[in-house]
Backbone as CSV, one residue per row, in Angstrom:
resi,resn,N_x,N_y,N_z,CA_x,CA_y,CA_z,C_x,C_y,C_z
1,UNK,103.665,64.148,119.459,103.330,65.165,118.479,102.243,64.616,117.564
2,UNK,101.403,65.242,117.143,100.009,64.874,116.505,100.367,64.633,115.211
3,UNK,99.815,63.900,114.355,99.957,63.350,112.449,100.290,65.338,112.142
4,UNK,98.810,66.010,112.427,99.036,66.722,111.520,99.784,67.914,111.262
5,UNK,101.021,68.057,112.518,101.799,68.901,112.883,103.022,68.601,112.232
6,UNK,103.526,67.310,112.408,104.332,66.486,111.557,104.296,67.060,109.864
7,UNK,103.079,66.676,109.562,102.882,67.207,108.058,103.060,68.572,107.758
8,UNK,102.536,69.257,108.309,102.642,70.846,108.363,103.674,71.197,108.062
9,UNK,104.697,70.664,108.586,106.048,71.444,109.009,106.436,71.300,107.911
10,UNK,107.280,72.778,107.612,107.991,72.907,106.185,109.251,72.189,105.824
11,UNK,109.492,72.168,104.773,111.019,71.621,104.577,112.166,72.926,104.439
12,UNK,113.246,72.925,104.816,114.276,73.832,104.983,114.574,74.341,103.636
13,UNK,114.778,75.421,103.489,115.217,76.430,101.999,116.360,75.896,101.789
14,UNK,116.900,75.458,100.499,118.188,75.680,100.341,118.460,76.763,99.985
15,UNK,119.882,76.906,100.736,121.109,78.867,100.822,122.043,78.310,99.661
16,UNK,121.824,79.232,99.128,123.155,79.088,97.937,123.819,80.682,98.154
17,UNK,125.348,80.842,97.825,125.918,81.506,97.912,127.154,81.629,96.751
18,UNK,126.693,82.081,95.716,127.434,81.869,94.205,128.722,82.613,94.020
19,UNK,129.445,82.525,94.701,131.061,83.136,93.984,131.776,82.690,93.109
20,UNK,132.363,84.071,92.300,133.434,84.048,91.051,133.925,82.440,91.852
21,UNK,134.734,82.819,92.700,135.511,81.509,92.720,134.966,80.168,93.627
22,UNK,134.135,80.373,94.786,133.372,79.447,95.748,132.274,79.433,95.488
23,UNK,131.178,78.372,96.328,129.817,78.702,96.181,129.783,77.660,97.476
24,UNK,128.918,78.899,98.315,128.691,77.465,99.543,127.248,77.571,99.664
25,UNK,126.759,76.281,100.065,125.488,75.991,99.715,124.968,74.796,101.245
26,UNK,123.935,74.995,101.239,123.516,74.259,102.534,121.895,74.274,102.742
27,UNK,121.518,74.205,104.331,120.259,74.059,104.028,120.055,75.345,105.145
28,UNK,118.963,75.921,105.056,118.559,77.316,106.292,118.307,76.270,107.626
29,UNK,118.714,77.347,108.487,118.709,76.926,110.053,119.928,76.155,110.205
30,UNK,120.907,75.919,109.594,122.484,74.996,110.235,123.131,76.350,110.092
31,UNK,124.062,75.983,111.049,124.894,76.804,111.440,126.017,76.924,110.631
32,UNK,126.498,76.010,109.721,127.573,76.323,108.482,127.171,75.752,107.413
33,UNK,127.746,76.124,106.232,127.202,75.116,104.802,127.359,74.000,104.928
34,UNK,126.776,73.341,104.174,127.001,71.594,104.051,128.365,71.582,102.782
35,UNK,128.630,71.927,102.113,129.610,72.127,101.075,130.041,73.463,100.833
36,UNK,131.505,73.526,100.604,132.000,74.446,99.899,132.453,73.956,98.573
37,UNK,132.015,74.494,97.495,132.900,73.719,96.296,133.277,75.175,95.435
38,UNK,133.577,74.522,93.932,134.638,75.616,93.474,133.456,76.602,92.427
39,UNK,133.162,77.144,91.583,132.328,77.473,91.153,132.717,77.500,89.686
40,UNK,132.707,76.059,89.303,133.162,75.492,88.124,132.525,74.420,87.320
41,UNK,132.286,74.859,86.249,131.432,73.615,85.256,131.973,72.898,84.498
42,UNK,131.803,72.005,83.875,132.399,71.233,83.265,132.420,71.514,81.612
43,UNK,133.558,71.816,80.841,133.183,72.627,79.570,133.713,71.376,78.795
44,UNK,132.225,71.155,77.928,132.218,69.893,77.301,132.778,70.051,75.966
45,UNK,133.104,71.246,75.312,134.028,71.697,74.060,136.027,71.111,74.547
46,UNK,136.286,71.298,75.687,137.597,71.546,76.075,137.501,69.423,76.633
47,UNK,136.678,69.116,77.079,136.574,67.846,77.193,136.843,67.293,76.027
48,UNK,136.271,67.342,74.556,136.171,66.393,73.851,137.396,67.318,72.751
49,UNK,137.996,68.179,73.050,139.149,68.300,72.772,140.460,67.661,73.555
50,UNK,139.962,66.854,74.522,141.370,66.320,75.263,142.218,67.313,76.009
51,UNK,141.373,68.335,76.288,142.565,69.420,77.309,142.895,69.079,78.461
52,UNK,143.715,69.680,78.721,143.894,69.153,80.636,143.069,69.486,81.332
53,UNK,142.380,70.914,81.324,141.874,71.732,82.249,140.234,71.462,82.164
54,UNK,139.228,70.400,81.998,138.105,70.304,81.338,137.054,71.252,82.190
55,UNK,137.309,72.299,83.376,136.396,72.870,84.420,136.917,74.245,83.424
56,UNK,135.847,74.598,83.251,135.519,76.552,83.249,135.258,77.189,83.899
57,UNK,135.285,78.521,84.683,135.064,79.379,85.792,133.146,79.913,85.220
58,UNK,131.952,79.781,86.467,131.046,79.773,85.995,130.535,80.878,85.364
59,UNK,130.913,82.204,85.682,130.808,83.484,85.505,131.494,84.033,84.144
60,UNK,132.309,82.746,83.821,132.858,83.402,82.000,132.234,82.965,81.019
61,UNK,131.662,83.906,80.434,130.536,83.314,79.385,130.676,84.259,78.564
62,UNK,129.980,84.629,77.378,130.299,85.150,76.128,128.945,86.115,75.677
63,UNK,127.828,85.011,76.196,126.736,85.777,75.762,125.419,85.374,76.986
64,UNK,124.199,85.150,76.877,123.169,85.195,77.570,122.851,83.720,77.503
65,UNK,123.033,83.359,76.342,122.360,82.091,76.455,123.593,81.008,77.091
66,UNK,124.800,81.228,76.898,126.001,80.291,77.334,126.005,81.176,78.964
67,UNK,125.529,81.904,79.572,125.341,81.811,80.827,124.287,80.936,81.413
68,UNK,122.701,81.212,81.211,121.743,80.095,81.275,122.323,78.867,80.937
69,UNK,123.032,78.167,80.066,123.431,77.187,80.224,124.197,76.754,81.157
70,UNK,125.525,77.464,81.341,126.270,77.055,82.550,125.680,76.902,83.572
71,UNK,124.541,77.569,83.958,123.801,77.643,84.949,122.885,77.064,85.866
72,UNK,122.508,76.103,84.644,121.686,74.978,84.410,122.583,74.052,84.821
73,UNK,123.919,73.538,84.127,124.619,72.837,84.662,125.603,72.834,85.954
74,UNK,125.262,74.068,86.293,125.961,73.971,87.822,124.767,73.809,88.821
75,UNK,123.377,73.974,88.539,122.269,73.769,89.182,122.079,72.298,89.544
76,UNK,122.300,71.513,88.437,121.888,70.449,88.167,123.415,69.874,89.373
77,UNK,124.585,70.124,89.273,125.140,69.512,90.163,124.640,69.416,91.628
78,UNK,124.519,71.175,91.682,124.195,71.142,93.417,123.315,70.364,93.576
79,UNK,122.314,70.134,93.062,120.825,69.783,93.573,120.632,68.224,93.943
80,UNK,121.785,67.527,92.436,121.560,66.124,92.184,122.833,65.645,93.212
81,UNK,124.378,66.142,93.045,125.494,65.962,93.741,125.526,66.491,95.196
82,UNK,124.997,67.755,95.821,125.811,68.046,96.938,123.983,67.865,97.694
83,UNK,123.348,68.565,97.476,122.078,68.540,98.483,121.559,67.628,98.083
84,UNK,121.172,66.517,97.460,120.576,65.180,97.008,118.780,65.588,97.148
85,UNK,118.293,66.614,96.899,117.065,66.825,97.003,116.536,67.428,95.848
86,UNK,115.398,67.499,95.724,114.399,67.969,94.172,114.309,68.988,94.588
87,UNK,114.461,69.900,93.408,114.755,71.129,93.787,112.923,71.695,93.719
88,UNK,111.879,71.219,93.397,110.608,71.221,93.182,109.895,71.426,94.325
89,UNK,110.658,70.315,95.558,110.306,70.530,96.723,110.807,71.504,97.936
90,UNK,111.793,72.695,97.663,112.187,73.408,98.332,111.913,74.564,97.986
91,UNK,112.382,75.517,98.884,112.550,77.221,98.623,113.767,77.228,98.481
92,UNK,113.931,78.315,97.531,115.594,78.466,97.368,116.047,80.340,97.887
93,UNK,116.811,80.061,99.025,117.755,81.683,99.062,118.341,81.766,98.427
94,UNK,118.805,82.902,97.904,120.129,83.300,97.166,120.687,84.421,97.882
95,UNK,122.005,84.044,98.394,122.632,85.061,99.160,123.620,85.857,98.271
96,UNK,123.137,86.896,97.800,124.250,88.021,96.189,124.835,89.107,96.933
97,UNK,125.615,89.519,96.154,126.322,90.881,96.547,125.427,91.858,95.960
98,UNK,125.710,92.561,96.534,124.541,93.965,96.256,125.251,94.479,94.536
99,UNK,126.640,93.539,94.528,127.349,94.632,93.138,127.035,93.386,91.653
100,UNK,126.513,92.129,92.360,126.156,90.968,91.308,125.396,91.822,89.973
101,UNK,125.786,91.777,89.097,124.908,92.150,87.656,123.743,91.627,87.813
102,UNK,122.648,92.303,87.011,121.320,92.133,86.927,121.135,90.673,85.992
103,UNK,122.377,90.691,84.842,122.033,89.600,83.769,121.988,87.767,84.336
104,UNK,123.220,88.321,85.930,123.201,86.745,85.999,122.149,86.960,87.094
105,UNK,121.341,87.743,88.214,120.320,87.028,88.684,119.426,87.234,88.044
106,UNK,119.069,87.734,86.639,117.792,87.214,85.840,118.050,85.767,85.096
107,UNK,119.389,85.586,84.853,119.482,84.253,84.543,119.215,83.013,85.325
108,UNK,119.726,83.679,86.444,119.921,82.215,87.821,118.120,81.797,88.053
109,UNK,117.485,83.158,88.298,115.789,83.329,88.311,115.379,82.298,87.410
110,UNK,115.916,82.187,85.572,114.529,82.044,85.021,115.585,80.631,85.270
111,UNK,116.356,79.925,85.218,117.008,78.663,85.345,116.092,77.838,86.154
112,UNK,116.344,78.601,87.461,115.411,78.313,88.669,113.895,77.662,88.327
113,UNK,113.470,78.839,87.927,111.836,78.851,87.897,111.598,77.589,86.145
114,UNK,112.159,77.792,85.274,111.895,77.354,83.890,112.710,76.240,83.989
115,UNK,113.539,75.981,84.199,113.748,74.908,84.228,114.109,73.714,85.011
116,UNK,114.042,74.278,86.645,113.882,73.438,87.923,112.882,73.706,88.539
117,UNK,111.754,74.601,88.056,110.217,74.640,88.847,110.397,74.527,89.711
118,UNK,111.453,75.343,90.423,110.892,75.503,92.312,109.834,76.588,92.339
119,UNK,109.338,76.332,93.721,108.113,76.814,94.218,108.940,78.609,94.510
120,UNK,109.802,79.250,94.847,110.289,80.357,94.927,111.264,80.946,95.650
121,UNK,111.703,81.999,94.945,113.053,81.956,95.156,113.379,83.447,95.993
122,UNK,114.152,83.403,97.260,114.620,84.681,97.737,115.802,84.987,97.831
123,UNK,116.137,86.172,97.468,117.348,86.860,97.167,117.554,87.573,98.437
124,UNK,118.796,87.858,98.988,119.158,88.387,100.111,120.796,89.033,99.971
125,UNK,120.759,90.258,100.451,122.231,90.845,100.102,122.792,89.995,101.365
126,UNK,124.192,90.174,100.941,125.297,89.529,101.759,125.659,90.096,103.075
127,UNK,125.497,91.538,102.879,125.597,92.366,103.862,124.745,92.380,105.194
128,UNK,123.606,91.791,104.834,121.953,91.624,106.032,122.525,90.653,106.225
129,UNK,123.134,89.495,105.578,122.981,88.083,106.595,124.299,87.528,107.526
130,UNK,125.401,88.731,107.434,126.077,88.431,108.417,125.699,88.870,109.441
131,UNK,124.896,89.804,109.413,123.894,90.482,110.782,123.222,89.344,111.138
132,UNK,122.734,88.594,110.574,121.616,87.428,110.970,122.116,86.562,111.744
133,UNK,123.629,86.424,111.976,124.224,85.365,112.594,124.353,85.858,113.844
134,UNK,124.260,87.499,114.206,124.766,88.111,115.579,123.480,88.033,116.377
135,UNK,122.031,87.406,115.897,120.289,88.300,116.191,120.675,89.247,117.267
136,UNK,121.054,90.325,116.404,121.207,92.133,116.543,120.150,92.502,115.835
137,UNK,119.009,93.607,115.844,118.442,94.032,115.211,119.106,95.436,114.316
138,UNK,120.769,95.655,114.909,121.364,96.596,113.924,122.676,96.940,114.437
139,UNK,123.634,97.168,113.570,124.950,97.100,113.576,125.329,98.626,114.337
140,UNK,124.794,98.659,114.384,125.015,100.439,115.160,125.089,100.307,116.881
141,UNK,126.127,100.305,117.156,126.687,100.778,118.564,126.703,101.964,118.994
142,UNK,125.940,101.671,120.649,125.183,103.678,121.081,126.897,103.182,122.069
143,UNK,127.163,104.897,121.821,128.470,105.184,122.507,127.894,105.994,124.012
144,UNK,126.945,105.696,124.693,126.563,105.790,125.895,125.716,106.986,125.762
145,UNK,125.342,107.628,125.135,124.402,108.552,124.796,125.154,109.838,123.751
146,UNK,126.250,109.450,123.470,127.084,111.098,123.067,127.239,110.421,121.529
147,UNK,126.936,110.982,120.305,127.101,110.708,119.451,128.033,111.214,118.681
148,UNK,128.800,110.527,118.072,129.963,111.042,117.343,130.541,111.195,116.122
């Protein structure tokens, strides 16, 4: 293979997949995530109170800016803890539910872009990419010509 084909070639998107309670995350083109983890941050008020429970659920937040934060800090895990890569040098998917609020993917967006400067980010409903696993060009089964 030639130097400059080698170079060419892109590096793989990281897939993130953000649930209330999971988030599985990996790289595009493998066939399953590289991690499943819980979708939990570390709440540094309940820490330095000595609670038992020091993880918060990422999606409970109060206002706009304590979402961007959590956000930031669950970013900062995946990127540094589970995919060990700069997030500067990838594309990032985001695989959402079509019913996700607007507030957290404008949050997850400007997190992304403002304060991990990736190069850009695609959003994809949940619903298209279990199709992607069948390469069907559509979920619709012909019942032999008779429609019903």
């Amino acid at each position: 293979m030639p130097l400059f084909d080698s170079v060419l070639q892109e590096k793989p998107a990281i897939v993130l997949e953000m649930g209330h309670a999971l988030t599985k995350l990996g790289y595009a083109g493998e066939p399953h995530p590289r991690s499943i983890i819980p979708s939990e941050v570390l709440d540094h008020k309940a820490k330095s109170a000595n609670r038992t429970t020091p993880n918060r659920k990422l999606f409970d937040y109060a206002n706009e800016s304590e979402l961007y934060d959590q956000l930031v800090e669950f970013l900062k895990m995946i990127f540094f803890k589970y995919v060990l890569v700069s997030p500067k040098e990838r594309k990032i998917v985001i695989v959402e539910s079509v019913l996700c609020p607007t507030q957290i993917r404008e949050n997850l967006a400007k997190a992304l872009f403002c304060h991990f400067d990736v190069s850009s980010i695609y959003y994809v409903p949940l619903h298209l990419v279990v199709l992607s696993t069948l390469a069907v060009d559509t979920a619709l089964r012909s019942s032999g010509g008779v429609c019903v």
